[in-house]
Structures are given as structure tokens and as C-alpha cells.
C-alpha positions as CSV (number, residue, x, y, z in Angstrom):
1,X,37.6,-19.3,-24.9
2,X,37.5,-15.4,-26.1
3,X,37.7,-13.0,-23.4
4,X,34.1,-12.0,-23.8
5,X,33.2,-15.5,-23.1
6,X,35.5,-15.6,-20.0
7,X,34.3,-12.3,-19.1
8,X,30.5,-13.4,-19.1
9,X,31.4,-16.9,-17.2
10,X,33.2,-14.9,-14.5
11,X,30.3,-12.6,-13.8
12,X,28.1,-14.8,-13.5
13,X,30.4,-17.3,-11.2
14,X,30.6,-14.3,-9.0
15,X,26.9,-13.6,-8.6
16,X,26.1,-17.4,-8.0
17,X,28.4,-17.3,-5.5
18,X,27.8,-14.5,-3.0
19,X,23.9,-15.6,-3.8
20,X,24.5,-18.6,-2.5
21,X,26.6,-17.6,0.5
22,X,23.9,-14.7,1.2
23,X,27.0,-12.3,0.6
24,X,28.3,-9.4,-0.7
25,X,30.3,-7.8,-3.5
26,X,31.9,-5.2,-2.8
27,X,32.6,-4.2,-7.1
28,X,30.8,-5.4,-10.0
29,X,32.7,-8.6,-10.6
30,X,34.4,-7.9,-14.0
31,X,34.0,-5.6,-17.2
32,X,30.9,-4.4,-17.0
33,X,28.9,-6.0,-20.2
34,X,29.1,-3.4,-23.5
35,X,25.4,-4.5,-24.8
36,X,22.0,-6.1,-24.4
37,X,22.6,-8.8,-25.9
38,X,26.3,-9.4,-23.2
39,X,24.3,-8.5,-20.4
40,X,21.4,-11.1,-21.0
41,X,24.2,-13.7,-22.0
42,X,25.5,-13.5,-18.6
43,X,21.9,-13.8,-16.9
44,X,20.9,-17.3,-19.3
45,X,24.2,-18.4,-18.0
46,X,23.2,-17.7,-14.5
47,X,19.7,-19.2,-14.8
48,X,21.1,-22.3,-16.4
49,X,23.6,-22.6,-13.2
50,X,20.8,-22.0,-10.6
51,X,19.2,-24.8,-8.8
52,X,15.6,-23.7,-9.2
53,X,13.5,-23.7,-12.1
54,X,12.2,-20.0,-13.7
55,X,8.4,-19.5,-12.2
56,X,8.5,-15.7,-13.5
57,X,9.7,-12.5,-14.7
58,X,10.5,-9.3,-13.5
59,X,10.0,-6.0,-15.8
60,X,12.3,-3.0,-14.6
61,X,12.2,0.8,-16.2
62,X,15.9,1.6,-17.3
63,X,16.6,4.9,-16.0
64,X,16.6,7.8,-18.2
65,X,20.3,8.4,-18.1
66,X,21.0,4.8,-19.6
67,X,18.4,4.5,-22.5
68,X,20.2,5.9,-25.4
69,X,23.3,3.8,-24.8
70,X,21.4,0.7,-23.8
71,X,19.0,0.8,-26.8
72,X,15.7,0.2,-24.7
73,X,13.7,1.5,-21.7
74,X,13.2,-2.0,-20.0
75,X,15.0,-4.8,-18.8
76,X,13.6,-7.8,-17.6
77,X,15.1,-10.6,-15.0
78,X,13.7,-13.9,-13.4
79,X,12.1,-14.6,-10.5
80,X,12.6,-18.6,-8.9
81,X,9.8,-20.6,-8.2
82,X,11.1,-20.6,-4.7
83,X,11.1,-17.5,-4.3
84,X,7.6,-16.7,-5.2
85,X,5.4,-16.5,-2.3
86,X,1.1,-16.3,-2.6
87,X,-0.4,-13.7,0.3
88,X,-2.0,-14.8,3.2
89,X,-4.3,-12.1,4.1
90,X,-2.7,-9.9,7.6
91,X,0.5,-12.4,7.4
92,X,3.7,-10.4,7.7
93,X,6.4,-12.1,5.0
94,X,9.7,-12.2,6.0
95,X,12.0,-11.5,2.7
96,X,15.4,-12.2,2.6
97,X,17.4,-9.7,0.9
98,X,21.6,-9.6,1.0
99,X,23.7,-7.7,3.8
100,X,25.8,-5.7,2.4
101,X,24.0,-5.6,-0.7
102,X,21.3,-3.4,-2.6
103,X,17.5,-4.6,-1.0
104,X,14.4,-2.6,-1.7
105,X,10.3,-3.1,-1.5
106,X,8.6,-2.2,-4.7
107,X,4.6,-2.3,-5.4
108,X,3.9,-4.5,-8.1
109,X,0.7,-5.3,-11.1
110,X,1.4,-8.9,-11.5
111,X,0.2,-11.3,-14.4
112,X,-0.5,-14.4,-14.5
113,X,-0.4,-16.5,-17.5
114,X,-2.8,-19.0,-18.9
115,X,-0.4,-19.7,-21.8
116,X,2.8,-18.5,-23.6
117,X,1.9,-16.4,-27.3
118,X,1.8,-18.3,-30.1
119,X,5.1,-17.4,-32.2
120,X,3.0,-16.3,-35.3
121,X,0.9,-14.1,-33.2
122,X,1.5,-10.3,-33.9
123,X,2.6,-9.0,-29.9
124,X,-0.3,-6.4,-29.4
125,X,-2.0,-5.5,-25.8
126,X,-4.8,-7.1,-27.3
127,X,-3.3,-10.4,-28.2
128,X,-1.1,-10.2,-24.8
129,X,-4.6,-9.8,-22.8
130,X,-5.6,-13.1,-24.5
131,X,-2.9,-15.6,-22.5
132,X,-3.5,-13.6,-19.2
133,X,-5.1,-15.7,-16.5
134,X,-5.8,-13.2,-13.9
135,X,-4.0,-9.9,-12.7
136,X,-2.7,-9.3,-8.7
137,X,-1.4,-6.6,-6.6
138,X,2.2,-7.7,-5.5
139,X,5.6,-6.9,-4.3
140,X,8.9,-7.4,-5.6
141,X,11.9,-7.9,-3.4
142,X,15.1,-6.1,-5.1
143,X,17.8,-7.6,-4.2
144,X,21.6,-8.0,-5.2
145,X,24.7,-8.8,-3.4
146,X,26.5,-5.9,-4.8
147,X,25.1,-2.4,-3.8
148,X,26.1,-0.4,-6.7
149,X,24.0,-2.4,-9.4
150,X,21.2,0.4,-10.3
151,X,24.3,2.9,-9.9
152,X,26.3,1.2,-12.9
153,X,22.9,0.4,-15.0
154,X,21.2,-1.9,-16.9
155,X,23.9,-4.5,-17.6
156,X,24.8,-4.1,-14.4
157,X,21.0,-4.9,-13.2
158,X,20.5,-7.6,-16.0
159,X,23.7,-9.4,-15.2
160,X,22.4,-10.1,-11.7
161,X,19.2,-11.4,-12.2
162,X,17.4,-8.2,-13.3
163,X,17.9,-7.3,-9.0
164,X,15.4,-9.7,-8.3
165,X,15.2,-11.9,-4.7
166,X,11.3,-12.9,-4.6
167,X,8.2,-12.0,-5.4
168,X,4.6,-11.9,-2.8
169,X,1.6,-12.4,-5.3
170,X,-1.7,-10.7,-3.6
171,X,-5.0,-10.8,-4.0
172,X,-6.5,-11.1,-7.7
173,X,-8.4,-8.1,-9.3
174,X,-11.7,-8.5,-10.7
175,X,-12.5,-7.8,-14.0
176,X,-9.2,-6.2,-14.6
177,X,-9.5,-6.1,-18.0
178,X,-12.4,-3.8,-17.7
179,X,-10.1,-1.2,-15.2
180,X,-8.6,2.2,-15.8
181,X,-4.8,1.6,-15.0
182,X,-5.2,5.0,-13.2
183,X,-7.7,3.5,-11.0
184,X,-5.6,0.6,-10.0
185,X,-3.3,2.6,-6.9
186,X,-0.7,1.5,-5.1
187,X,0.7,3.2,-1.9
188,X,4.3,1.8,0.2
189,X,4.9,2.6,3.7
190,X,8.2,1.7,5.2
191,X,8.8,1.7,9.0
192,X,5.1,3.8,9.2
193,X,6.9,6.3,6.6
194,X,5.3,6.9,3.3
195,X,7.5,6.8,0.5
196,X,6.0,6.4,-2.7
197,X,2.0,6.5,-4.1
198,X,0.8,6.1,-7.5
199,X,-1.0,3.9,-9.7
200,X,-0.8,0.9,-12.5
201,X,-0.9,4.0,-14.9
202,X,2.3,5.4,-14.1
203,X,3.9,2.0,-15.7
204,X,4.4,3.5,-19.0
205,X,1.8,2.2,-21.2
206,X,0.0,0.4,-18.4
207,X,1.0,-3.2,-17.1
208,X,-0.1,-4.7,-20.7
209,X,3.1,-2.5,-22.6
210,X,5.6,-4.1,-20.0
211,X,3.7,-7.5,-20.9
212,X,4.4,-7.3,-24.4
213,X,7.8,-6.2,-24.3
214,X,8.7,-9.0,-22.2
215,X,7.0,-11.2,-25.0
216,X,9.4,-9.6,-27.3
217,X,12.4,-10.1,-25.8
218,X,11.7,-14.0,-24.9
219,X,11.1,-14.3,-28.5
220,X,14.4,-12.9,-29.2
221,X,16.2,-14.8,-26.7
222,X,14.3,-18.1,-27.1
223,X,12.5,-18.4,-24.1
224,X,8.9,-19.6,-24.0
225,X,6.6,-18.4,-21.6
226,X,4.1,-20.8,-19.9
227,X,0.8,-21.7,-18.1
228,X,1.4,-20.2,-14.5
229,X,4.2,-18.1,-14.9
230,X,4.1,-14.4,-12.8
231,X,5.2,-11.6,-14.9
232,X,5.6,-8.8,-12.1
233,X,5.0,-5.7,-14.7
234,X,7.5,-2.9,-12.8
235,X,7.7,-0.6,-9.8
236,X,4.5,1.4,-9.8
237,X,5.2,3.8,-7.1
238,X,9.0,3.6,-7.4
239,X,11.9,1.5,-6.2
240,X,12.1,1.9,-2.1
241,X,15.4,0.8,-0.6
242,X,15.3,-0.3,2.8
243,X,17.9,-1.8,5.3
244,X,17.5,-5.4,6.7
245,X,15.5,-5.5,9.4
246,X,12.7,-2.6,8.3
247,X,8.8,-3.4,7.9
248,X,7.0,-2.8,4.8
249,X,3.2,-2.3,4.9
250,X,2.1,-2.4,0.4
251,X,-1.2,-0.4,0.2
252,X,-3.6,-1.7,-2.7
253,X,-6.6,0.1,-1.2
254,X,-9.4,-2.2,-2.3
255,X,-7.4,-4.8,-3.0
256,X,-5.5,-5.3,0.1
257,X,-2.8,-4.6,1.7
258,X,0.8,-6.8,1.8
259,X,3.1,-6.9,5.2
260,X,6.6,-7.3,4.3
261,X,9.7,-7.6,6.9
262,X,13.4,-7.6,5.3
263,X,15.6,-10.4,7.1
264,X,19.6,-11.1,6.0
265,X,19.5,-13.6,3.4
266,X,20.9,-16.5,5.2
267,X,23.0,-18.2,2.3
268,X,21.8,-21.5,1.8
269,X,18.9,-22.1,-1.2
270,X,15.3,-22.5,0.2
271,X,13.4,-25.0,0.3
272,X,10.5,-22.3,0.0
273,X,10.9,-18.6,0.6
274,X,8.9,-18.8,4.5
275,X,5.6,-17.0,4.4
């Protein structure tokens, strides 16, 4: 085995591990991957050991900072069936995130698909539009067990399942196709604080550009996307950390609100993330 093979099994070991425990690492467990392409190695390895099939994707901004020495703007990660939760309308969702870890609320655009894209298919908003089922306000749960993912960047982030811990799908919005992405806000409130508001418009070329990058990079890394997979498009008003036990009200304004609560992740796999 060549040491960048043990060095991508170890990572992910580690990650599986304290996920599965519901713990913490205290250091990014090994040499922090040198590309893309490393980073995303150790997160096929981790989706491959995990005992829950893909039902989504998560799209991430990569801050400014990283982008010339990562090569991109975006990263992408998966979200587990199990983990994905549909919104019950005034139900508060208790999330589990990790103690000791990084946890944070983040209003979401989310897609769902009515099919992957064809592979001969030029990747355009237009064409990407075509296998979208519907589009729903949502929340992402960031979550990792080691605090200082974001701080180390996006190998870091991608190594650990793009900082992904669930996903609430809300209520569909009609006719989306015909909206301003301006139009479409978004608003978080955390312990009756406000602490981010914006809309789908500040996702940088609207929720359909983080669509068809993520149909890009499955290309590249083989993965085909399907009927009824969520592709949670990125953190509209920001990425909110917030300590276990806070509240979380996501504002949608016409299309609803969603109640989160953050609870210690309790170490075992779910059955179903409780609603």
C-alpha cells in the first residue's frame, strides 16, 4: 500500500469512527489531503464504509482564502437517507450534531430530482432544470466530529462528508422555475437571535449553478444521480454555528417556516433521524 493510500484509509477510519461513537476529534486525523481529487478519494471510501445508502448531496461555497489552491469554489458531500427528514408543518426537529465537534443550522434551496442527466447531455441550467422534480426550502445540519474542519478547508470539509449530519426538506415552491432567485428569501434565527437573511440569489449563480456543478463533478467521479435524490444547493444566508442544545427557528416567509433543536449525537446509527 503507498502512503497516500494509507493516508486516505486512515482518515477515513477516523471519521467513521467518532461518527459512529457520536465523538470527537480533537486534530484532523492525518496529513491533510494535497488535492481534489485525495480529498474526494477519502469521502468514496467513507461512503462505501457507511451503513446507509446516499439519498443526497450537499453543495458548500469554498471560502475565498482556499480557491486558488483548491482549484474550485465548491465542494460537495452526501447526505444519508437516514438522515434526511421531510417537515411536518410547526414540528420542532431535534438534529443530532457531535459534542465536541463543529454543528451549525444553515438555510437551504433544495432539489429534488426526477432523474439523473443523461451523460451525452451538455450540463447547462437549462438541461439541469429538465431532471428537477420540484424545489423546497430546507435546512442543512453541519456537522463534524472535529471542530477545526472549515478552519483547515476544503479537504478538510470534503474528507468528512462535505460537514454534513442531515438534512429537513420543507415545503415545495410553486412554480419555481418561473421565480426570481432574489425573490426566494430565507431568514435564521437562533435562540430568538437573528443571525443571517438573504435570499436563493445570494448562491452564486442561483440554486441551478450549484446544480450543475454537482452534475459535473458526479460525472467526473462516476457517480450517477437518481429519481428522488435531494441536492441541498448551499447556505443561503450563511453557515450559523450553534452549541448543542440551541433552537433554530428557518424563516422562508411564504413558504414556511422550519423549527430546529440541536441534541448530542448519541453514537449509535439511526434507524431514522426522529422528527
Amino acid at each position: 500500500m503507498t502512503a497516500r493510500n494509507a493516508n486516505i484509509e486512515a482518515i477515513s477510519a477516523a471519521f467513521l469512527a467518532a461518527r459512529r461513537r457520536g465523538g470527537a476529534l480533537k486534530s484532523f486525523p492525518g496529513a491533510l489531503p494535497e488535492t481534489l481529487d485525495e480529498a474526494y478519494s477519502v469521502q468514496d471510501r467513507s461512503i462505501a464504509g457507511w451503513p446507509d445508502r446516499v439519498g443526497g448531496w450537499k453543495i458548500g461555497l469554498i471560502m475565498p482564502a482556499f480557491r486558488a489552491g483548491a482549484g474550485a469554489d465548491r465542494l460537495a458531500g452526501p447526505i444519508f437517507a437516514r438522515q434526511i427528514v421531510e417537515d411536518r408543518h410547526g414540528h420542532v426537529h431535534d438534529m443530532p450534531v457531535f459534542d465536541g465537534g463543529f454543528a451549525a443550522v444553515e438555510a437551504e434551496f433544495v432539489f429534488r430530482l426526477a432523474s439523473g442527466l443523461d451523460a451525452g447531455i451538455p450540463v447547462t441550467p437549462d438541461t439541469a432544470a429538465g431532471i428537477v422534480d420540484s424545489l423546497h426550502v430546507g435546512v442543512e445540519i453541519a456537522s463534524s466530529p472535529f471542530a477545526g474542519i472549515n478552519d483547515k478547508g476544503p479537504m478538510s470539509v470534503i474528507s468528512d462528508f462535505g460537514n454534513n449530519n442531515g438534512l429537513i426538506v420543507g415545503a415545495a415552491i410553486e412554480n419555481w422555475r418561473e421565480c426570481d432567485p432574489a425573490g426566494l428569501t430565507a431568514r435564521v434565527d437562533i435562540d430568538g437571535k437573528t443571525v443571517g437573511a438573504a435570499n436563493a440569489a445570494a448562491i452564486p449563480g442561483g440554486p441551478l449553478a450549484a446544480l450543475c456543478f454537482l452534475i459535473d463533478l458526479c460525472r467526473k467521479r462516476g457517480i450517477e444521480l437518481k429519481a428522488g435524490d435531494y441536492v441541498s444547493t448551499g447556505a443561503a444566508t450563511g453557515v450559523h454555528e450553534a452549541p448543542i442544545g440551541a433552537s433554530s427557528i428557518a424563516d422562508f416567509g411564504p413558504h414556511g417556516q422550519i423549527a430546529v433543536r440541536l441534541v448530542a449525537a448519541e453514537g449509535a446509527i439511526p434507524a431514522k433521524v426522529t422528527a
